[in-house]
NUPANU-440127 format. One record per residue (C-alpha): residue number from 1; x negated, y negated, z. Coordinates in steps of 0.2 Angstrom, whole numbers, plus 5000, padded with zeros to 4 digits. Layout:
// NUPANU-440127
@i: NUM&X: X&Y: Y&Z: Z;
...
//
This chain:
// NUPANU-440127
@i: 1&X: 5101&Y: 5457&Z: 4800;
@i: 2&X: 5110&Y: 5442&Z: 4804;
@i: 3&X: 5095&Y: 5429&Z: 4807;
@i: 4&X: 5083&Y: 5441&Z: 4797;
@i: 5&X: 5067&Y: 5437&Z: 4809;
@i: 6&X: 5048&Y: 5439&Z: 4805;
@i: 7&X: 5035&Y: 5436&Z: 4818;
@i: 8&X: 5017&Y: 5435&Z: 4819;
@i: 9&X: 5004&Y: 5434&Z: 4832;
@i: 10&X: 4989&Y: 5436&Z: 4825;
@i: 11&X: 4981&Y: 5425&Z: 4837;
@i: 12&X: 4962&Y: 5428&Z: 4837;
@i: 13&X: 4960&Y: 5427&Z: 4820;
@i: 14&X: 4965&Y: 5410&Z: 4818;
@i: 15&X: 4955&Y: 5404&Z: 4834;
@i: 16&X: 4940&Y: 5412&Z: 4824;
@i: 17&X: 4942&Y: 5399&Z: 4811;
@i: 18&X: 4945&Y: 5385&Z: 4818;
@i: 19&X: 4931&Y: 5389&Z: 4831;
@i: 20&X: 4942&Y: 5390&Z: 4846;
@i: 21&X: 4946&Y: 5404&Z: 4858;
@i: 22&X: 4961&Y: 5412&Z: 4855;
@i: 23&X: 4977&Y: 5408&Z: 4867;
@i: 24&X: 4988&Y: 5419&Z: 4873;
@i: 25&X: 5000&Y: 5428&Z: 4862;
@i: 26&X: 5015&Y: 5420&Z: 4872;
@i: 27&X: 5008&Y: 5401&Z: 4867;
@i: 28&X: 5010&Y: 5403&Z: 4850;
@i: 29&X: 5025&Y: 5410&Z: 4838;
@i: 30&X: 5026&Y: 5411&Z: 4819;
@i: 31&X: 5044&Y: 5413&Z: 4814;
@i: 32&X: 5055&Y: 5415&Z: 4799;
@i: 33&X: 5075&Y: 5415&Z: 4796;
@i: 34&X: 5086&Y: 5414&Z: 4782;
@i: 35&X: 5104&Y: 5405&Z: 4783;
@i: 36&X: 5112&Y: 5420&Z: 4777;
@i: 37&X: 5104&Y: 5437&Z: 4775;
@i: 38&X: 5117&Y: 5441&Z: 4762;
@i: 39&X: 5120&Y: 5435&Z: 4742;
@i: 40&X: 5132&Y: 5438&Z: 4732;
@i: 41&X: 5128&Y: 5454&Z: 4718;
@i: 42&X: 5129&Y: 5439&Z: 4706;
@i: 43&X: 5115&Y: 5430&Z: 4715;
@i: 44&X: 5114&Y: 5413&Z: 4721;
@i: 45&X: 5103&Y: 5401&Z: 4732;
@i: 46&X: 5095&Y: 5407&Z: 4750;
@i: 47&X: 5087&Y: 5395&Z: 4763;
@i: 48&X: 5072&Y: 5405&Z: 4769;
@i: 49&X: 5064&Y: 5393&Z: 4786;
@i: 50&X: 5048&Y: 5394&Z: 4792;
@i: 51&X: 5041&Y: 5390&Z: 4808;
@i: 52&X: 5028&Y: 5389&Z: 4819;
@i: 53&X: 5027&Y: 5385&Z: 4837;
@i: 54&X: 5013&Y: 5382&Z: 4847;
@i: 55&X: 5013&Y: 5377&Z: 4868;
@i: 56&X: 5001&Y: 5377&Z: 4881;
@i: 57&X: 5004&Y: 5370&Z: 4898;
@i: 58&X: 4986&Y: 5370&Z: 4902;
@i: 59&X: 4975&Y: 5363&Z: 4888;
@i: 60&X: 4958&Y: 5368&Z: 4885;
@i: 61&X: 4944&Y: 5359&Z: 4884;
@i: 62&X: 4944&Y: 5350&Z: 4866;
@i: 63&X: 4933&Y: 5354&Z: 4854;
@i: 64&X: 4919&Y: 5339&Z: 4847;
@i: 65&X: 4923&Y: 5328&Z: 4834;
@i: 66&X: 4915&Y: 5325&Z: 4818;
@i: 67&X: 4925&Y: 5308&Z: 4816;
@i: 68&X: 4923&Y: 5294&Z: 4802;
@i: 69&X: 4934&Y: 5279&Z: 4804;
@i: 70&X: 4937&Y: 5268&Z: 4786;
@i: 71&X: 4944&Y: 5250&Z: 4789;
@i: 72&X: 4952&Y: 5239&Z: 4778;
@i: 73&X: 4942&Y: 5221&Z: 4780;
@i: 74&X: 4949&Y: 5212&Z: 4764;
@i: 75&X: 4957&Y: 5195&Z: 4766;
@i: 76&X: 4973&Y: 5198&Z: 4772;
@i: 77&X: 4967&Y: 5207&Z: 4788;
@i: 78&X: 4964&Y: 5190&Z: 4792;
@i: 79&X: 4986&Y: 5187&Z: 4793;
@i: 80&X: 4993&Y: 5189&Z: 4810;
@i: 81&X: 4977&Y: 5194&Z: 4821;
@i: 82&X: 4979&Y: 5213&Z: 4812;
@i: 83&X: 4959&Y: 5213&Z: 4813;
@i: 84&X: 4957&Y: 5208&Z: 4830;
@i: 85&X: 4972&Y: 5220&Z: 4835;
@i: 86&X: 4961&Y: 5231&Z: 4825;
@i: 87&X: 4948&Y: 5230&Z: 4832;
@i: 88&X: 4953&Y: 5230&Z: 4849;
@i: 89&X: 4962&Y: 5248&Z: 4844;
@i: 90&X: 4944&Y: 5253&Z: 4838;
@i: 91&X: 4936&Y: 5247&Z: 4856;
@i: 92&X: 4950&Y: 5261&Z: 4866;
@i: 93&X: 4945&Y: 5272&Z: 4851;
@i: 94&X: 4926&Y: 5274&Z: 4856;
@i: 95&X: 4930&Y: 5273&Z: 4874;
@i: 96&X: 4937&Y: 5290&Z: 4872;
@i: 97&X: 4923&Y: 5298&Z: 4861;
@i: 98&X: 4910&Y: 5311&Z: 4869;
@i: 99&X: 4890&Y: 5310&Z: 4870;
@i: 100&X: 4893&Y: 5328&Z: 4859;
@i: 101&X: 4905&Y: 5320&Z: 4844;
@i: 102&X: 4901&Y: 5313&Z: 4830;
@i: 103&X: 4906&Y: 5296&Z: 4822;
@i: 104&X: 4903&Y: 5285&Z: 4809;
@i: 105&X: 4912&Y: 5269&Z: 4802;
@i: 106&X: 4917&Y: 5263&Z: 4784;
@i: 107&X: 4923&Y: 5246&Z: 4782;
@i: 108&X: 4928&Y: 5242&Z: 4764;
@i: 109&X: 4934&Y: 5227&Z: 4755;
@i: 110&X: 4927&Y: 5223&Z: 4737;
@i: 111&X: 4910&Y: 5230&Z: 4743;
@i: 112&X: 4908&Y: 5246&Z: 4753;
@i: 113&X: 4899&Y: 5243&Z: 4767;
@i: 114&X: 4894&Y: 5260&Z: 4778;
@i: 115&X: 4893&Y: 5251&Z: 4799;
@i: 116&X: 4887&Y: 5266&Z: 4807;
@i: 117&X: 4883&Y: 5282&Z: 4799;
@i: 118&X: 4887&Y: 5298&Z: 4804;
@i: 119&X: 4879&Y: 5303&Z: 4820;
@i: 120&X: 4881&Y: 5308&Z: 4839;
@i: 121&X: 4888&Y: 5295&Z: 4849;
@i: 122&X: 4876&Y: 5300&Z: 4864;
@i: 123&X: 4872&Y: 5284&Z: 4874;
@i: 124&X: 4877&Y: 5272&Z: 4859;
@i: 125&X: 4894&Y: 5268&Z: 4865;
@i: 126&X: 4890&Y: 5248&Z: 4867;
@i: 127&X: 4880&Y: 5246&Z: 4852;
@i: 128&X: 4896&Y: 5254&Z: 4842;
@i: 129&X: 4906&Y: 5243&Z: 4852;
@i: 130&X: 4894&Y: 5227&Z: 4847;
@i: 131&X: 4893&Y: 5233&Z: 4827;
@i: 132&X: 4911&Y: 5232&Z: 4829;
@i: 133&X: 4914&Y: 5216&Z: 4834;
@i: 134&X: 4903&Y: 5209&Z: 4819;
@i: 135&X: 4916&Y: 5214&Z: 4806;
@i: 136&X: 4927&Y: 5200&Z: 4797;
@i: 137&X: 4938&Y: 5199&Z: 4785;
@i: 138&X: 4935&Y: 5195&Z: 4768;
@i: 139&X: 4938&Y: 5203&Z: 4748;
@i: 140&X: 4948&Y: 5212&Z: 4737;
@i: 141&X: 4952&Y: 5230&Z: 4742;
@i: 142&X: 4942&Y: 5246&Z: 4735;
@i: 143&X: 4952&Y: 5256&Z: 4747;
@i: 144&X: 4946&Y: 5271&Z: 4735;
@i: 145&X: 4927&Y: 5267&Z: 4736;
@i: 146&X: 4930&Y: 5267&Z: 4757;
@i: 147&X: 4938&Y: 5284&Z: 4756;
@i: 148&X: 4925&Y: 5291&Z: 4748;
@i: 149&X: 4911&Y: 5285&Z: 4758;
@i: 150&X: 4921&Y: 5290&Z: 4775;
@i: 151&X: 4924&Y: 5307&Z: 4764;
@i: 152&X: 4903&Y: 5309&Z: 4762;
@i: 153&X: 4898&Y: 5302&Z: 4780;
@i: 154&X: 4911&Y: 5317&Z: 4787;
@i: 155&X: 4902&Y: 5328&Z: 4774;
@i: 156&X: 4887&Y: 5327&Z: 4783;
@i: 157&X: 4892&Y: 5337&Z: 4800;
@i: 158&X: 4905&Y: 5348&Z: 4791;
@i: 159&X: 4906&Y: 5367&Z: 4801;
@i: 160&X: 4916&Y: 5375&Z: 4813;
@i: 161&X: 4909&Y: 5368&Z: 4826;
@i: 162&X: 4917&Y: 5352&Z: 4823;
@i: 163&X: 4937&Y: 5346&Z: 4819;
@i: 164&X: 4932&Y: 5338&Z: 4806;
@i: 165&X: 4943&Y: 5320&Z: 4802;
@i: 166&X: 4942&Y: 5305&Z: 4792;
@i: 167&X: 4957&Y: 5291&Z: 4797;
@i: 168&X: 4958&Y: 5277&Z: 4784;
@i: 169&X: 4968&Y: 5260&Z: 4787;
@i: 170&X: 4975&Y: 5247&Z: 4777;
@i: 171&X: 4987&Y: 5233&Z: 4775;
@i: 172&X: 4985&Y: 5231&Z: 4756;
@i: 173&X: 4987&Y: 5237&Z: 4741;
@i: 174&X: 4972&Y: 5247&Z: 4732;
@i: 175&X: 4965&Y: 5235&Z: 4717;
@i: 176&X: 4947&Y: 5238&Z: 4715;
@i: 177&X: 4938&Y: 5254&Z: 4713;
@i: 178&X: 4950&Y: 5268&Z: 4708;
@i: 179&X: 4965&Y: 5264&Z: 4711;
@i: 180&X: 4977&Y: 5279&Z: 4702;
@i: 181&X: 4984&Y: 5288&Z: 4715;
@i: 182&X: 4984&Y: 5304&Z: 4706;
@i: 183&X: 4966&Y: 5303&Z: 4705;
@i: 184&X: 4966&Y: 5299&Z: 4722;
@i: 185&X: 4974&Y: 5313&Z: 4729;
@i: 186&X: 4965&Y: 5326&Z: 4720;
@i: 187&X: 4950&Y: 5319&Z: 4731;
@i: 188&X: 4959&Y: 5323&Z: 4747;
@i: 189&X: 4965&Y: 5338&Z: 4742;
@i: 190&X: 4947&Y: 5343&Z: 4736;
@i: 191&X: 4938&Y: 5336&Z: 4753;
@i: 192&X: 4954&Y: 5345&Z: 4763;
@i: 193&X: 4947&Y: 5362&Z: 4754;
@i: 194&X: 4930&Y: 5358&Z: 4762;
@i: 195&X: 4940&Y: 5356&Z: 4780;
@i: 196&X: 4939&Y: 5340&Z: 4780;
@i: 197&X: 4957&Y: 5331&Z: 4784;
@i: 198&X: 4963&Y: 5317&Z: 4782;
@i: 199&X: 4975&Y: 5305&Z: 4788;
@i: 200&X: 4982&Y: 5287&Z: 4784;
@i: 201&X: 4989&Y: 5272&Z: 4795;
@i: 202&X: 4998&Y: 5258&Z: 4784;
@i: 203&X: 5000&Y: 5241&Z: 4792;
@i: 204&X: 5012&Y: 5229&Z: 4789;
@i: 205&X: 5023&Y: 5226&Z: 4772;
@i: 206&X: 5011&Y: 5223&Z: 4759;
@i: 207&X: 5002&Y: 5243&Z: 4756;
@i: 208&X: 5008&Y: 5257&Z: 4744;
@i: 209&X: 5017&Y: 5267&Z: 4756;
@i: 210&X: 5019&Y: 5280&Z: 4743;
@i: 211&X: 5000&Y: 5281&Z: 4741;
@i: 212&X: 4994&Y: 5281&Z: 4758;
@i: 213&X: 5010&Y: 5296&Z: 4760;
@i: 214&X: 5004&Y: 5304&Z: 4747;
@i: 215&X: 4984&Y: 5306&Z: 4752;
@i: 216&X: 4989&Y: 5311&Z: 4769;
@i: 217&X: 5002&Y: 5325&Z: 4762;
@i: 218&X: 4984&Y: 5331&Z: 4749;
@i: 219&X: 4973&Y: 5328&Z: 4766;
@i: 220&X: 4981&Y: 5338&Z: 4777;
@i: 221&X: 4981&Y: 5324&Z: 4791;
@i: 222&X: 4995&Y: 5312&Z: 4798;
@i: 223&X: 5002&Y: 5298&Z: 4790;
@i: 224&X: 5006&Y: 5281&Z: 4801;
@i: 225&X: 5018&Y: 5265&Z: 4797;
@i: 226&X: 5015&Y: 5251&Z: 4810;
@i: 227&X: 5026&Y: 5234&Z: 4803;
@i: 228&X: 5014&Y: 5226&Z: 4817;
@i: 229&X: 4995&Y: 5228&Z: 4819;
@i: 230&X: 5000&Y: 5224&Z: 4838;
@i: 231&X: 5003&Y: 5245&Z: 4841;
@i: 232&X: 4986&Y: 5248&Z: 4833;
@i: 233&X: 4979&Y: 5255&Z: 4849;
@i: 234&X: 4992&Y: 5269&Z: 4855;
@i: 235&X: 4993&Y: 5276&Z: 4835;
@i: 236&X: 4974&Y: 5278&Z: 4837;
@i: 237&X: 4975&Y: 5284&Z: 4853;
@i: 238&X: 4991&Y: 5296&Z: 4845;
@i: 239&X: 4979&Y: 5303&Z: 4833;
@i: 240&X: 4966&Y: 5304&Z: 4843;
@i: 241&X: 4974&Y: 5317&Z: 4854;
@i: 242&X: 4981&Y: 5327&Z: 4841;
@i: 243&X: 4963&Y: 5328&Z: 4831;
@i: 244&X: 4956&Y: 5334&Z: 4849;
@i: 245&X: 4969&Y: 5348&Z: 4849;
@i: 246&X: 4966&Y: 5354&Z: 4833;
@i: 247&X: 4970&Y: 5373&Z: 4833;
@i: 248&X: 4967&Y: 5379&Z: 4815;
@i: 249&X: 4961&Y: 5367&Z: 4801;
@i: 250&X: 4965&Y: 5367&Z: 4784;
@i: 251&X: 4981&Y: 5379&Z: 4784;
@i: 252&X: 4990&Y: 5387&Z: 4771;
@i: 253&X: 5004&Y: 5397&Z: 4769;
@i: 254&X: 5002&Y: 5411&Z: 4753;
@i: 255&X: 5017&Y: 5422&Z: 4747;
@i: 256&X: 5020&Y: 5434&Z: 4734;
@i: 257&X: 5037&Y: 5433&Z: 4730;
@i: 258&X: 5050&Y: 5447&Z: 4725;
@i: 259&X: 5055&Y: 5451&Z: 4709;
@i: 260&X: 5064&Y: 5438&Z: 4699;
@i: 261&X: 5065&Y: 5428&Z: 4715;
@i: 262&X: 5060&Y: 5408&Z: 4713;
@i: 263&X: 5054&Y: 5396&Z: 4723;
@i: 264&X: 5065&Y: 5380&Z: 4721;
@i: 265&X: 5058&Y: 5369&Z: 4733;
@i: 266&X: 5048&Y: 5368&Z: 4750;
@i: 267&X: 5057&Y: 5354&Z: 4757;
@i: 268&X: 5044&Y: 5339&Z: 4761;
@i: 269&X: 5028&Y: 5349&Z: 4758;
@i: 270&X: 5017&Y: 5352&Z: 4742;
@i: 271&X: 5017&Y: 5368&Z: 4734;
@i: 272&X: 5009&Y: 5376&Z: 4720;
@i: 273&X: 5006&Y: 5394&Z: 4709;
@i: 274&X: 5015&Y: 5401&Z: 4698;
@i: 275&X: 5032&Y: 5412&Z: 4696;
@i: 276&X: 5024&Y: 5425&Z: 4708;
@i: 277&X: 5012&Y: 5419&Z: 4717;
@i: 278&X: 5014&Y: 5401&Z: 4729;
@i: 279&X: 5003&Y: 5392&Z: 4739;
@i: 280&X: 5013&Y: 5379&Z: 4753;
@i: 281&X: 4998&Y: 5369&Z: 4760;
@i: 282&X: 5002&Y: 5365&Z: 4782;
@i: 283&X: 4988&Y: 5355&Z: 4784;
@i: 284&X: 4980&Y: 5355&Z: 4801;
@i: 285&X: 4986&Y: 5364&Z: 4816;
@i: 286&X: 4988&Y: 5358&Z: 4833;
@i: 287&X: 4991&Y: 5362&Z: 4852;
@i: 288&X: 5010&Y: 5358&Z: 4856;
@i: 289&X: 5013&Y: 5357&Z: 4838;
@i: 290&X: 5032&Y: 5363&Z: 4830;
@i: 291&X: 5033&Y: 5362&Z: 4811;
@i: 292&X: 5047&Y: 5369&Z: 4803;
@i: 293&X: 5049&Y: 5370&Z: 4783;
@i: 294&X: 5064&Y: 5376&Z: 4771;
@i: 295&X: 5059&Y: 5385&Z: 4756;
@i: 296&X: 5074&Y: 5384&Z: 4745;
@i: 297&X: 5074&Y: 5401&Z: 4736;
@i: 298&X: 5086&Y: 5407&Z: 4719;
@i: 299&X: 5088&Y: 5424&Z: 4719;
@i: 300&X: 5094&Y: 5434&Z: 4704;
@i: 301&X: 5109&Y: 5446&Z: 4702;
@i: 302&X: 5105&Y: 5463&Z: 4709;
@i: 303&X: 5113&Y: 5474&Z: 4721;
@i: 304&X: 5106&Y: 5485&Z: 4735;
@i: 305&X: 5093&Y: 5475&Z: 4745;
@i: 306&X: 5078&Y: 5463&Z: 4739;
@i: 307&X: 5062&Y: 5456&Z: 4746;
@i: 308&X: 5061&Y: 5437&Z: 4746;
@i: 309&X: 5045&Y: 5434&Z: 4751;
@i: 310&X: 5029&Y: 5442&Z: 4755;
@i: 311&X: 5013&Y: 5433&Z: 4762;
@i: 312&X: 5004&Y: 5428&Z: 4776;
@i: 313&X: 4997&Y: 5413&Z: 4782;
@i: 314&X: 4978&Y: 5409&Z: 4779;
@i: 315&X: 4966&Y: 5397&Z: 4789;
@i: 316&X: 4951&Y: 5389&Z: 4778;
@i: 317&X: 4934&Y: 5384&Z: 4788;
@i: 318&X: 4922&Y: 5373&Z: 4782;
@i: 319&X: 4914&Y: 5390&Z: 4774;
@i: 320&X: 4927&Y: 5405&Z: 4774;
@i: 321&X: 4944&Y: 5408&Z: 4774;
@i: 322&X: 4953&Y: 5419&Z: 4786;
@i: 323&X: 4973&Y: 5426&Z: 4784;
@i: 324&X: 4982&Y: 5433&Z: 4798;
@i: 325&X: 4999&Y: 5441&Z: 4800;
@i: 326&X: 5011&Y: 5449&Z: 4787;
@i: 327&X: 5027&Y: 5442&Z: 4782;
@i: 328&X: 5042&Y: 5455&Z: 4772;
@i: 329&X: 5059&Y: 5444&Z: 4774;
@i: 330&X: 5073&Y: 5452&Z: 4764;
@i: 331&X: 5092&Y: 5451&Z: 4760;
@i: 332&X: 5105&Y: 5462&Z: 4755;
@i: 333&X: 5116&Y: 5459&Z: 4741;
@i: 334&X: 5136&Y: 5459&Z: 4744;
@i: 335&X: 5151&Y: 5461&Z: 4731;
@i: 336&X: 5163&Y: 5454&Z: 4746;
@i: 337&X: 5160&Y: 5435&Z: 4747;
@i: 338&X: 5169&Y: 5436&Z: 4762;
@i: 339&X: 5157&Y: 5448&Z: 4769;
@i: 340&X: 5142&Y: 5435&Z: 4763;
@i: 341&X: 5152&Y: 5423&Z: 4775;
@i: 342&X: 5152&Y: 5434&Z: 4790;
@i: 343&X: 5133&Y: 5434&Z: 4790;
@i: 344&X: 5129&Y: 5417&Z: 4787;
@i: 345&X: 5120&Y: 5410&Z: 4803;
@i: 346&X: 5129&Y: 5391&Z: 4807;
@i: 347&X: 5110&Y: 5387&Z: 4816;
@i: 348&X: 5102&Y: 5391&Z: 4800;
@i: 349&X: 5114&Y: 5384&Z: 4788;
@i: 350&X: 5114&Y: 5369&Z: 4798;
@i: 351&X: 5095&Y: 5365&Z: 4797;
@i: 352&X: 5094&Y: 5370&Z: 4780;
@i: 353&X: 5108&Y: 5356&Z: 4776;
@i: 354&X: 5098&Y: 5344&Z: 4787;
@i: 355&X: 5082&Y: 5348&Z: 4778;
@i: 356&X: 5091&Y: 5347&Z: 4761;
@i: 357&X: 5098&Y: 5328&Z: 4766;
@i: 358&X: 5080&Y: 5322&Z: 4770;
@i: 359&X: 5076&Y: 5325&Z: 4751;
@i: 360&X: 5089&Y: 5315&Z: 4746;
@i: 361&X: 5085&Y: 5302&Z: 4758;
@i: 362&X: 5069&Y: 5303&Z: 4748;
@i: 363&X: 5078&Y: 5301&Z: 4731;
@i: 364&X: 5086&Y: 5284&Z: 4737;
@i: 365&X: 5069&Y: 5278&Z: 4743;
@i: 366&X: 5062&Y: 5282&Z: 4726;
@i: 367&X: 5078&Y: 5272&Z: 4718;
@i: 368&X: 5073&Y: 5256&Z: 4730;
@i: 369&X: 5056&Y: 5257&Z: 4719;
@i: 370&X: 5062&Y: 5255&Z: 4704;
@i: 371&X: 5072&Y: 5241&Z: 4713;
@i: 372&X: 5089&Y: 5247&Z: 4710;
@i: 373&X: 5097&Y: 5247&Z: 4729;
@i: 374&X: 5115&Y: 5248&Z: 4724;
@i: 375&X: 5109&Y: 5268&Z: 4719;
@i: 376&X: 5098&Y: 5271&Z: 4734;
@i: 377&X: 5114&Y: 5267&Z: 4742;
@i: 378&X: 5124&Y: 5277&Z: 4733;
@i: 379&X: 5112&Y: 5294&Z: 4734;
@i: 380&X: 5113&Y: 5291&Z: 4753;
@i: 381&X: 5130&Y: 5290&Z: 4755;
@i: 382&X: 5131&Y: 5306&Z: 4744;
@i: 383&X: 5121&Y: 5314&Z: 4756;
@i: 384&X: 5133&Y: 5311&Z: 4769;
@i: 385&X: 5145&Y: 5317&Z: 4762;
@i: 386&X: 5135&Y: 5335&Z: 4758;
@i: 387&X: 5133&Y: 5335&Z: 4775;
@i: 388&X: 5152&Y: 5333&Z: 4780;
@i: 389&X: 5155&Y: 5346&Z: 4770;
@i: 390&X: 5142&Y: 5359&Z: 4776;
@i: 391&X: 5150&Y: 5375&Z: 4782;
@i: 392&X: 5141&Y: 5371&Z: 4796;
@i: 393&X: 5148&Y: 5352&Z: 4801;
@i: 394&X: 5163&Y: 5360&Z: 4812;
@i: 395&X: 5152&Y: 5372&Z: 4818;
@i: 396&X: 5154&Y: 5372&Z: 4840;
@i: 397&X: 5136&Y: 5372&Z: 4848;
@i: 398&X: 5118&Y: 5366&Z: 4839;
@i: 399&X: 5124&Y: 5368&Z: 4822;
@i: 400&X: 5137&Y: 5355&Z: 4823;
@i: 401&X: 5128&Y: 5343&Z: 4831;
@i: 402&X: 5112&Y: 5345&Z: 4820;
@i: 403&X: 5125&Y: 5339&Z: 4806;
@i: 404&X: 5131&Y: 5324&Z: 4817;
@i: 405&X: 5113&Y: 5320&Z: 4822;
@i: 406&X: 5108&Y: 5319&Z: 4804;
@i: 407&X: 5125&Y: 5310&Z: 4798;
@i: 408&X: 5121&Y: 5298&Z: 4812;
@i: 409&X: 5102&Y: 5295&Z: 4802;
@i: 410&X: 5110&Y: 5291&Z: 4787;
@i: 411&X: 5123&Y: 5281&Z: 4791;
@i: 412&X: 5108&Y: 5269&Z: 4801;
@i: 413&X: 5096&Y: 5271&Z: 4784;
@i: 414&X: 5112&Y: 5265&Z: 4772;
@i: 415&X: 5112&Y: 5249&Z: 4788;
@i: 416&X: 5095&Y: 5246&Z: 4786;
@i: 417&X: 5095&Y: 5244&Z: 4768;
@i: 418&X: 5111&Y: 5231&Z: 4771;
@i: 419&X: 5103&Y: 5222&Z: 4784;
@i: 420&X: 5088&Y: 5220&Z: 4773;
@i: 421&X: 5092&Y: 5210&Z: 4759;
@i: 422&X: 5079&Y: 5196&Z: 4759;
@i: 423&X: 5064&Y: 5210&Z: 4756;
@i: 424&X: 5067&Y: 5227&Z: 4755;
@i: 425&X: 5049&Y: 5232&Z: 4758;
@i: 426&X: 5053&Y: 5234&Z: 4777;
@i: 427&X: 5069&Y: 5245&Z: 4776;
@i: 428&X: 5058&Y: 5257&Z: 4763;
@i: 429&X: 5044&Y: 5260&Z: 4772;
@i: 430&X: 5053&Y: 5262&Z: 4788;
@i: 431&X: 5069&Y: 5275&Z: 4783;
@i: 432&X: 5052&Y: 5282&Z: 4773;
@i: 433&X: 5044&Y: 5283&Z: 4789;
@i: 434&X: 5056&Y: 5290&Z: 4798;
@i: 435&X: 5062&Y: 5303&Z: 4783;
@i: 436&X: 5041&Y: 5307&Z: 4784;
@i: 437&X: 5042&Y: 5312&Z: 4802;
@i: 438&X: 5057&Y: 5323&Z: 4802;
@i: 439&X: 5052&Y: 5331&Z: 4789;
@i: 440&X: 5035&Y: 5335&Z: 4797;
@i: 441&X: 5042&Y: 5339&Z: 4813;
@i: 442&X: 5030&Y: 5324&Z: 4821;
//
């Protein structure tokens, strides 16, 4: 039982939803492993770590897109050329649309002005090219009233035989419209229940990082920081790729746990249900993708043995929902705490401490918005400190350098903020940034 492994391959079924034909088994993997499969009779806490796996050498032919592209043109993308870079990103962009996709454009400031509605492409390549050139900056920012209307052009063409996507950019803060980000988020998350994803590019210092995270967490999509409009381009191009080797849209993980068995946390992802029952929302799925996400478990006294988790994982189309594979992950319970110790896995325990420190990294950002720097200091340098004192950090091998990896992370965040002291917006949003990506595996 020492790495107490599940695996499913139940390929077809999630090709089915998304549309696509299924790969080969060997190209994908679903995988789960706890850092010890033994607790003490007394109960404790267990690191349960999900993770999927996709690769394929050989790519096949990308599905059509059904692509709507919201742009910030209030006033202040007029600062530092960030329209014209933008712009010139939104030129490659077309370039590499298909006569068979789909795409419209939503450019918002004050007003919310609809460019080019949802359509085929076709021949039209130069006229999108010449309505994007007319766009200039101007306004307030409704950023709300643009999601929205990207949100109903994508609604048009919504089935399975499109990758539905709506991207939405913006270098300001949302201050016309709706601007709560509560309510916000519940229309990504309602839109991503309809398959349509959505992803978020934040550019330069002056946006709500913590809103544009936040809808592309409830929109199943990707979430982008870019200090300079100057690397527009390749982070289209970036997300262009990824939404043209969408594998299975809209993907949730549901598990029933065991008896008296809680779910603490799943570190850096959104979940929901009750004691029993929890739902962990992945978002999209893609070709070459590697996600990886710790569900920190308390598991009560017992003895004998004991099911953690039970579920499967459940793809949603625009119009059905389709689950595929089986998970039964258990432990054992052990009076001997020195027997607990001989089965913990040093790999496991390691990533599981890792995973642990990225939410405390998120705890020091969340300090640096209430403006108190000298705590988000402190709460990182405690974090070091958990990590030197994982039973993992003199581990020989991949555990003990995962430890010093992510010690060498923490120490470069707690320079960022020192470095920083005129205007901590760019230390937050990029140790957030970076936090974001490893905890998403992107």
């Amino acid at each position: 039982m020492k790495n107490a492994a599940f695996m499913f391959l139940a390929i077809a079924a999630v090709a089915q939803a998304a549309g696509f034909a299924p790969p080969p088994k060997e190209k994908l993997r679903f995988e789960g492993h706890v850092s010890c499969p033994a607790v003490s009779t007394s109960g404790g806490r267990v690191y349960l770590r999900l993770s999927i796996a996709a690769h394929d050498r050989q790519r096949p032919e990308r599905h059509p897109v059904n692509l709507c592209v919201v742009l910030d043109r209030s006033g202040s993308m007029s600062e530092e050329s960030k329209m014209q870079y933008a712009k010139s990103a939104l030129y490659a962009l077309i370039d590499q649309l298909r006569s068979d996709d789909i795409f419209s454009l939503v450019i918002y400031d004050d007003v919310v002005d609809v460019v080019r509605p949802a359509c085929r492409v076709g021949g039209e390549k130069e006229q999108i090219r010449g309505l994007v050139n007319e766009i200039s900056p101007r306004g307030w920012t409704n950023l709300g009233g643009g999601m929205q209307e990207g949100f109903r052009q994508a609604e048009k063409n919504t089935g399975r035989e499109y990758v539905n996507r709506v991207i939405l950019l913006s270098d300001g803060l949302a201050n016309q419209g709706i601007t709560d980000p509560l309510r916000l988020q519940a229309i990504a998350r309602r839109e991503r229940d309809h398959a349509i994803s959505l992803s978020t590019i934040g550019v330069g210092l002056d946006y709500n990082e913590n809103l544009m995270v936040g809808l592309s967490e409830h929109g199943g999509g990707n979430y982008y920081f870019l200090e300079s409009s100057r690397n527009l381009a390749s982070i289209l191009r970036k997300e262009f790729d990824r939404i043209s080797n969408v594998m299975a849209q809209n993907v949730t993980i549901e598990l029933e746990l065991g008896h008296g068995v809680r779910l603490l946390d799943a570190i850096g992802y959104e979940h929901r249900g009750d004691r029993e029952n929890v739902e962990i929302p992945v978002g999209d799925l893609y070709v070459d993708d590697n996600r990886e996400i710790v569900l920190e478990l308390d598991v009560p006294p017992g003895s004998g043995s004991l099911t953690l988790a039970r579920g499967a994982i459940v793809a949603h189309g625009a119009s059905e929902r389709n689950s595929f594979g089986a998970v039964d992950s258990r432990i054992v319970y052990e009076a001997d705490a020195a027997a607990v110790e001989r089965q913990r896995d040093m790999d496991e325990q390691a990533k599981a401490d890792v995973a642990i420190s990225t939410r405390n990294v998120l705890k020091a950002m969340e300090s640096l918005d209430k403006g108190d720097k000298d705590e988000a200091s402190r709460t990182l340098a405690g974090a070091g400190d958990a990590l030197m004192n994982s039973p993992a950090a003199a581990a020989p091998g991949a555990a003990g350098s995962a430890i010093r990896g992510q010690l060498e992370r923490i120490r470069a965040y707690t320079d960022t903020l020192r470095a920083d002291v005129q205007d901590g917006r760019r230390a937050k949003k990029a140790i957030q940034y970076e936090n974001y990506q490893q905890q998403k595996s992107k």
